[in-house]
KOLTOR-626455 format. One line per 8 residues: number of its first residue (from 1); their letters; for each residue x, y, z of N, C-alpha, C. Coordinates in nm, 3 decimals, padded with zeros to 5 digits, always signed. Example, Ala and Ser with C-alpha at 12.3 -4.5 7.8 and 13.67 -1.06 7.14 Angstrom:
<atoms>
1> as> +01.319:-00.569:+00.780:+01.230:-00.450:+00.780:+01.320:-00.330:+00.780  +01.285:-00.225:+00.708:+01.367:-00.106:+00.714:+01.290:+00.003:+00.787
</atoms>
This chain:
<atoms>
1> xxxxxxxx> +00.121:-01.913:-01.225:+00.208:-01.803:-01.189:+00.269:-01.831:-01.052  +00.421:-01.809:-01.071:+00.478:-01.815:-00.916:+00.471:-01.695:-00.848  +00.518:-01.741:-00.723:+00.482:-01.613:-00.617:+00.577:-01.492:-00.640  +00.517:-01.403:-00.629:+00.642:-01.257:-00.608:+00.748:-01.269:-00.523  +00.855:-01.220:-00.547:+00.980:-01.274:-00.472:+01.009:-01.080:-00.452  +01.077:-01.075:-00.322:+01.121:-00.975:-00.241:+01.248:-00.886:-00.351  +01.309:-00.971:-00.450:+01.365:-00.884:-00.554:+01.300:-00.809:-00.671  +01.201:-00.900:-00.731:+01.065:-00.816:-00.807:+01.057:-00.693:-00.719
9> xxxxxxxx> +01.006:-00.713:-00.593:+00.964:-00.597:-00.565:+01.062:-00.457:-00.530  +01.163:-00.518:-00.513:+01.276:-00.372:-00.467:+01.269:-00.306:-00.625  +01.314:-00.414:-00.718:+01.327:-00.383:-00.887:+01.176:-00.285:-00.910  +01.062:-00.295:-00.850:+01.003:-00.186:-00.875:+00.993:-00.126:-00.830  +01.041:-00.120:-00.700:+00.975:+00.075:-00.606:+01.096:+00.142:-00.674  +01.091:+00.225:-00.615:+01.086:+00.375:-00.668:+01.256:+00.409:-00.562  +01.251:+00.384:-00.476:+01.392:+00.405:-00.361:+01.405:+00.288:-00.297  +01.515:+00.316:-00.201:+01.530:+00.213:-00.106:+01.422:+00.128:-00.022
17> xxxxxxxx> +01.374:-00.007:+00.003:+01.257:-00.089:+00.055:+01.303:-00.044:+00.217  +01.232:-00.048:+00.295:+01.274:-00.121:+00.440:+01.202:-00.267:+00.443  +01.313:-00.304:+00.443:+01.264:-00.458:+00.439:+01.192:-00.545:+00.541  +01.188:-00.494:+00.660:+01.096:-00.554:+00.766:+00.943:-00.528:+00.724  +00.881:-00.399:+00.586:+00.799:-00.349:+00.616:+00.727:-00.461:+00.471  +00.858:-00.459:+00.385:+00.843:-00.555:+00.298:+00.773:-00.752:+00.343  +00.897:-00.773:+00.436:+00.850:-00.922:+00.508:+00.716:-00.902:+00.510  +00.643:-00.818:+00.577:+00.571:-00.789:+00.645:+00.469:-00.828:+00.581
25> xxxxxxxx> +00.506:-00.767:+00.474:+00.355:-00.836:+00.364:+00.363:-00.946:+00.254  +00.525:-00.997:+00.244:+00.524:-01.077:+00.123:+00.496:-01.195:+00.239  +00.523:-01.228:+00.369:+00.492:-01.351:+00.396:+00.317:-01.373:+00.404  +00.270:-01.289:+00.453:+00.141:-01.382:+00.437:+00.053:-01.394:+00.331  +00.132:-01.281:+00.233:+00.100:-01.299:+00.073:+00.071:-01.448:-00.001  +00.202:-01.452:+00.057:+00.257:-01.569:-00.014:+00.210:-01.712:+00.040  +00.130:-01.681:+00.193:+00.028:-01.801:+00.259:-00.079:-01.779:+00.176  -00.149:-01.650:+00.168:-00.291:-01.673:+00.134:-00.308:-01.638:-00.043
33> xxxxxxxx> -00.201:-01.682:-00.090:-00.152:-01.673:-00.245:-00.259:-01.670:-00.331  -00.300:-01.824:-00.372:-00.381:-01.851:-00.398:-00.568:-01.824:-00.319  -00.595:-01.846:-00.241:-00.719:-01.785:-00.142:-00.767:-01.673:-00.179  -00.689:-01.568:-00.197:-00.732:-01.418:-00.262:-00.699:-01.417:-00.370  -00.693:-01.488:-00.472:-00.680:-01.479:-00.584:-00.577:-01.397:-00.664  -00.446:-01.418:-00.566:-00.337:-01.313:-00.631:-00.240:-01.405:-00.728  -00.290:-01.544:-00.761:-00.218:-01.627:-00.864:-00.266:-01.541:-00.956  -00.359:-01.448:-00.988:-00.380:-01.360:-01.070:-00.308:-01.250:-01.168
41> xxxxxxxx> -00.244:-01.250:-01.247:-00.142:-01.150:-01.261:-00.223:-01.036:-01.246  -00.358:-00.973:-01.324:-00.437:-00.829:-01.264:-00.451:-00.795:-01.156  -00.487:-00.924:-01.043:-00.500:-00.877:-00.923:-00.383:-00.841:-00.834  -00.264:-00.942:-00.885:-00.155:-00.889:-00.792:-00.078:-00.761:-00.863  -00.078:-00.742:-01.002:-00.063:-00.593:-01.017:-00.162:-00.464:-00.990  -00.290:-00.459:-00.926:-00.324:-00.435:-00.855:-00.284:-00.401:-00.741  -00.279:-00.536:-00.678:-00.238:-00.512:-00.477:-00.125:-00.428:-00.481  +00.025:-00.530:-00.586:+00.078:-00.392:-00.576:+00.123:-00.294:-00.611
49> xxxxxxxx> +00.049:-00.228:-00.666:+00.018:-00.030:-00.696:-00.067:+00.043:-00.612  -00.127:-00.026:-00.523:-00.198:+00.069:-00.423:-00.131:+00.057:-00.307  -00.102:-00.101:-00.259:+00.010:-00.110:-00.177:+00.111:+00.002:-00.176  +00.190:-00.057:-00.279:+00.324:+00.060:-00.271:+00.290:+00.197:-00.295  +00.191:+00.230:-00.296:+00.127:+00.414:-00.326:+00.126:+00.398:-00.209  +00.042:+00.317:-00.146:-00.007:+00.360:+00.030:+00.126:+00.366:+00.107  +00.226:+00.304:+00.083:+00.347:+00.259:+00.196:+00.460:+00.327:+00.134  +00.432:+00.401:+00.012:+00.560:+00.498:+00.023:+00.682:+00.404:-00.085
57> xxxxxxxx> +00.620:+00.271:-00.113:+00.731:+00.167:-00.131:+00.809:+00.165:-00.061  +00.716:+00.097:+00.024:+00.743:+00.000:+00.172:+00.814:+00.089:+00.267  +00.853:+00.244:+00.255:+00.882:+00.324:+00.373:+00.817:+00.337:+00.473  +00.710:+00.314:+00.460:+00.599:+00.352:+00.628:+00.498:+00.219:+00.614  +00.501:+00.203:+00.724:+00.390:+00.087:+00.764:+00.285:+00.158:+00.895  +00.310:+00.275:+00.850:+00.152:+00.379:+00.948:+00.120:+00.482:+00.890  +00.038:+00.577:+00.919:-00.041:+00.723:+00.858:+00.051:+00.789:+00.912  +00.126:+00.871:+00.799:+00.199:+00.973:+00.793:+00.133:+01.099:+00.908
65> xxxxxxxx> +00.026:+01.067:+00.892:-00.104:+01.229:+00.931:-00.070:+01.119:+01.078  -00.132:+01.060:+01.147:-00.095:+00.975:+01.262:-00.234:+00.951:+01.245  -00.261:+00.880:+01.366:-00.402:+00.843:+01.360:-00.500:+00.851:+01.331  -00.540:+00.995:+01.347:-00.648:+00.993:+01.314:-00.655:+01.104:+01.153  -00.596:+01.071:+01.040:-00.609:+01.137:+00.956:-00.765:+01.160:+00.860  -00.831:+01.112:+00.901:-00.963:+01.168:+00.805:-00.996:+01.327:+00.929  -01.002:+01.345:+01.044:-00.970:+01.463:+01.144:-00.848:+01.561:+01.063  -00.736:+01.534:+01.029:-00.650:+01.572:+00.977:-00.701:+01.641:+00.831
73> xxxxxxxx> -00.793:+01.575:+00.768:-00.800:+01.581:+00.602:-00.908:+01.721:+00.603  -01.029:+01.719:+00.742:-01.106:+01.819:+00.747:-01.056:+01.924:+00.733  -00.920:+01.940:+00.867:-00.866:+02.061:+00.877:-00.811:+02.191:+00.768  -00.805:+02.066:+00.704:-00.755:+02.164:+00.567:-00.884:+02.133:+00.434  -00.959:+02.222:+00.404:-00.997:+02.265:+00.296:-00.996:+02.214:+00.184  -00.901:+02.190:+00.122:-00.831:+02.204:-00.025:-00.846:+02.034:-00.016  -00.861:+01.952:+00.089:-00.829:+01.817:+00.076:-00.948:+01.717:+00.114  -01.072:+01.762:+00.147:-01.193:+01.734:+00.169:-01.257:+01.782:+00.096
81> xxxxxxx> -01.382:+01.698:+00.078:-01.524:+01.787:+00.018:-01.625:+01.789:+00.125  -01.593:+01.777:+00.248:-01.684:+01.747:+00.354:-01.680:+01.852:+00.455  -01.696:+01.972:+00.369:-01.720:+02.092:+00.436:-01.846:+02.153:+00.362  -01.912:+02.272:+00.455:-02.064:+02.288:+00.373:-02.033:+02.351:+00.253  -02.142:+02.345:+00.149:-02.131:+02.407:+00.052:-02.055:+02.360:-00.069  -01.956:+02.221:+00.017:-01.884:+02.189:-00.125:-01.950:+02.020:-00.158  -02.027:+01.983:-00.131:-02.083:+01.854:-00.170:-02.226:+01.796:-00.150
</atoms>
């Protein structure tokens, strides 16, 4: 299997890429290709569907919540189980 190319991936997100956020990860992808075992077709459809869930497809390359979002996730209720009584 050849490497993923930066048009595969626009052809699947969902909107517009920012492409610096894209570089960002197809180059050292594409160094440690083989090493992590992403000659894999499962594993690299894998990497990316959680990838592009996590980054918005490739819109953000940080936590929306900012830093410290597991602090963030307490605050609200409905989005933790790590309040008493619920776990």
């Amino acid at each position: 299997m050849s490497a993923i190319t930066a048009q595969q991936v626009r052809a699947a997100a969902k909107g517009r890429v920012n492409e610096s956020n894209l570089a960002s990860v197809l180059v050292p992808l594409h160094r440690y290709w083989e090493r992590f075992g992403m000659d894999r077709p499962h594993r690299l459809a894998q990497y990316f569907a959680q990838f592009m869930h996590e980054s918005g497809d490739y819109r953000y390359d940080r936590e929306i919540w900012g830093a410290d979002a597991g602090a963030a996730a307490l605050r609200h209720p409905h989005r933790s189980r790590q309040h008493a009584g619920e776990g």
